[in-house]
C-alpha positions, 0 to 999 in steps of 0.5 A: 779537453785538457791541451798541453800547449808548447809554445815559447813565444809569449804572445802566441802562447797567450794567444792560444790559451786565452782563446782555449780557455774561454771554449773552456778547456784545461790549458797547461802551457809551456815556453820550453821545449824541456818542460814541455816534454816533461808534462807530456811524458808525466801528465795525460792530455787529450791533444798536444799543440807544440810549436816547430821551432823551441828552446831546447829539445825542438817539436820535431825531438818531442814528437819523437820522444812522446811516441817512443814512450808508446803515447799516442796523444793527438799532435798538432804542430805550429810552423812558419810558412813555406817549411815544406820540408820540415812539415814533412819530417814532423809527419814522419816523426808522429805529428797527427796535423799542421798549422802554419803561422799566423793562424786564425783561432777558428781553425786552430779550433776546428783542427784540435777538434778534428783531432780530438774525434779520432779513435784513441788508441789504447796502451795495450792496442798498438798494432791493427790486424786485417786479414795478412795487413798488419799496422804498427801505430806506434812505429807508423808502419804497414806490412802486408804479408810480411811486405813493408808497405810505405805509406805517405801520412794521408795513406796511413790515416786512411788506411788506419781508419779502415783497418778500424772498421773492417767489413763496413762499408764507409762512405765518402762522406764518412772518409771526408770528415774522419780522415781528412780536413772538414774545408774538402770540397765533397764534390772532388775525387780527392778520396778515388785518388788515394784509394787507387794508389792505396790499392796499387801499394797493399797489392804491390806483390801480387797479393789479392785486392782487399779494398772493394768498391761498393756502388754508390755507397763506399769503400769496404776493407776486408781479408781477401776471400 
C-alpha cells in the first residue's frame, strides 16, 4: 500500500515507517500539518495515519479538508490517552479508526489493514440507496424517508455495510471482521445490540422494519416489501 504518515514528532514518525517499510509498503511522511495536507489533497493513498495534535492545521482540520474535497481515503488517527472527547469529534469529522499513543506496531498493522479491506467508495459513488434509506458517505449522513436519521460512528459503519450488500444475508462473523475490530470476542452480542437500536432509529417514524433476522445465519437489509 502507499500510506501517507502525519506525524511530527521525529521518533514516532521514524517509528512508524520503518516499521511499514519493512512490511514493504510506500511510506510518504510529513512532520506538519500544512504539508501533510497538501500530499493528501494532491497525491492518491490508500490509508492516511495523521497524528491528532500537529503544528499547523491539526488532524481534526485535516480530516475536515480531505473529506470536503470528496476523499475518501481510509483515516486513522493517533491520539494521547483519555482524549475521549477529541476521538469523538474526529470520528464526527471522518476518521475511519483510532489509535492511542503509545502503540504497539502489530496493531497499528492490523488496524491499517483492517482498514485497507474496506470497500472503496468511487468519486462518482457517494451516495447508497436502499429502498426509502439514503446515505451520503461524504457528508456521513442517514435519511430515511427524507427523516434524518443520526447515527453514532459504529452505527454508520454497519449500516454502510449493509447498504452495500442489500438482500444478502450477512453473518455475525461477517459483521465481525468487516465493520468491527478483529480483538471482539465472537461469542458477545455486541452486533444484537447495535442492530436493535439501529432498527429502532431507521424505524423511528413509524416507518416499516427493513433489517430482518435470519435464524441462525444473520441479518438481511432489504426495501420493505
Amino acid at each position: 500500500m502507499r500510506i501517507l504518515v502525519i506525524e511530527d514528532d521525529a521518533a514516532t514518525a521514524d517509528y512508524i515507517a520503518k516499521g511499514l517499510g519493512e512490511e514493504g509498503h510506500v511510506v510518504d511522511l510529513a512532520r506538519t500539518g500544512r504539508d501533510g495536507l497538501f500530499l493528501a489533497l494532491n497525491e492518491p493513498f490508500d490509508v492516511i495515519v495523521t497524528d491528532r495534535m500537529l503544528p499547523g492545521p491539526d488532524g481534526i482540520a485535516i480530516l475536515r479538508a480531505i473529506r470536503a474535497s470528496g476523499i475518501a481515503t481510509p483515516v486513522l488517527v493517533l491520539t494521547a490517552l483519555g482524549e475521549v472527547d477529541r476521538r469523538v469529534e474526529g470520528l464526527e469529522a471522518g476518521a475511519d479508526d483510532y489509535l492511542a499513543k503509545p502503540f504497539a506496531f502489530a496493531e497499528l498493522r492490523a488496524r491499517l489493514r483492517a482498514l485497507a479491506r474496506r470497500p472503496a467508495v468511487a468519486a462518482d459513488s457517494t451516495e447508497l440507496t436502499v429502498g426509502d434509506l439514503r446515505m451520503d458517505l461524504l457528508r456521513r449522513s442517514v435519511a430515511r424517508a427524507g427523516r434524518a436519521v443520526e447515527l453514532l460512528p459504529t452505527e454508520f459503519r454497519l449500516l454502510e455495510y449493509m447498504m452495500r450488500h442489500p438482500g444478502q444475508v450477512l453473518t455475525r462473523t461477517m459483521l465481525l471482521e468487516k465493520v468491527w475490530d478483529f480483538s471482539f470476542d465472537p461469542t458477545t452480542n455486541v452486533i444484537d445490540v447495535h442492530v436493535s437500536r439501529l432498527r429502532r432509529k431507521l424505524e423511528a417514524g413509524g416507518e416499516a422494519p427493513m433489517i430482518r433476522t435470519v435464524r441462525g445465519a444473520g441479518y438481511i437489509l432489504a426495501p420493505p416489501e
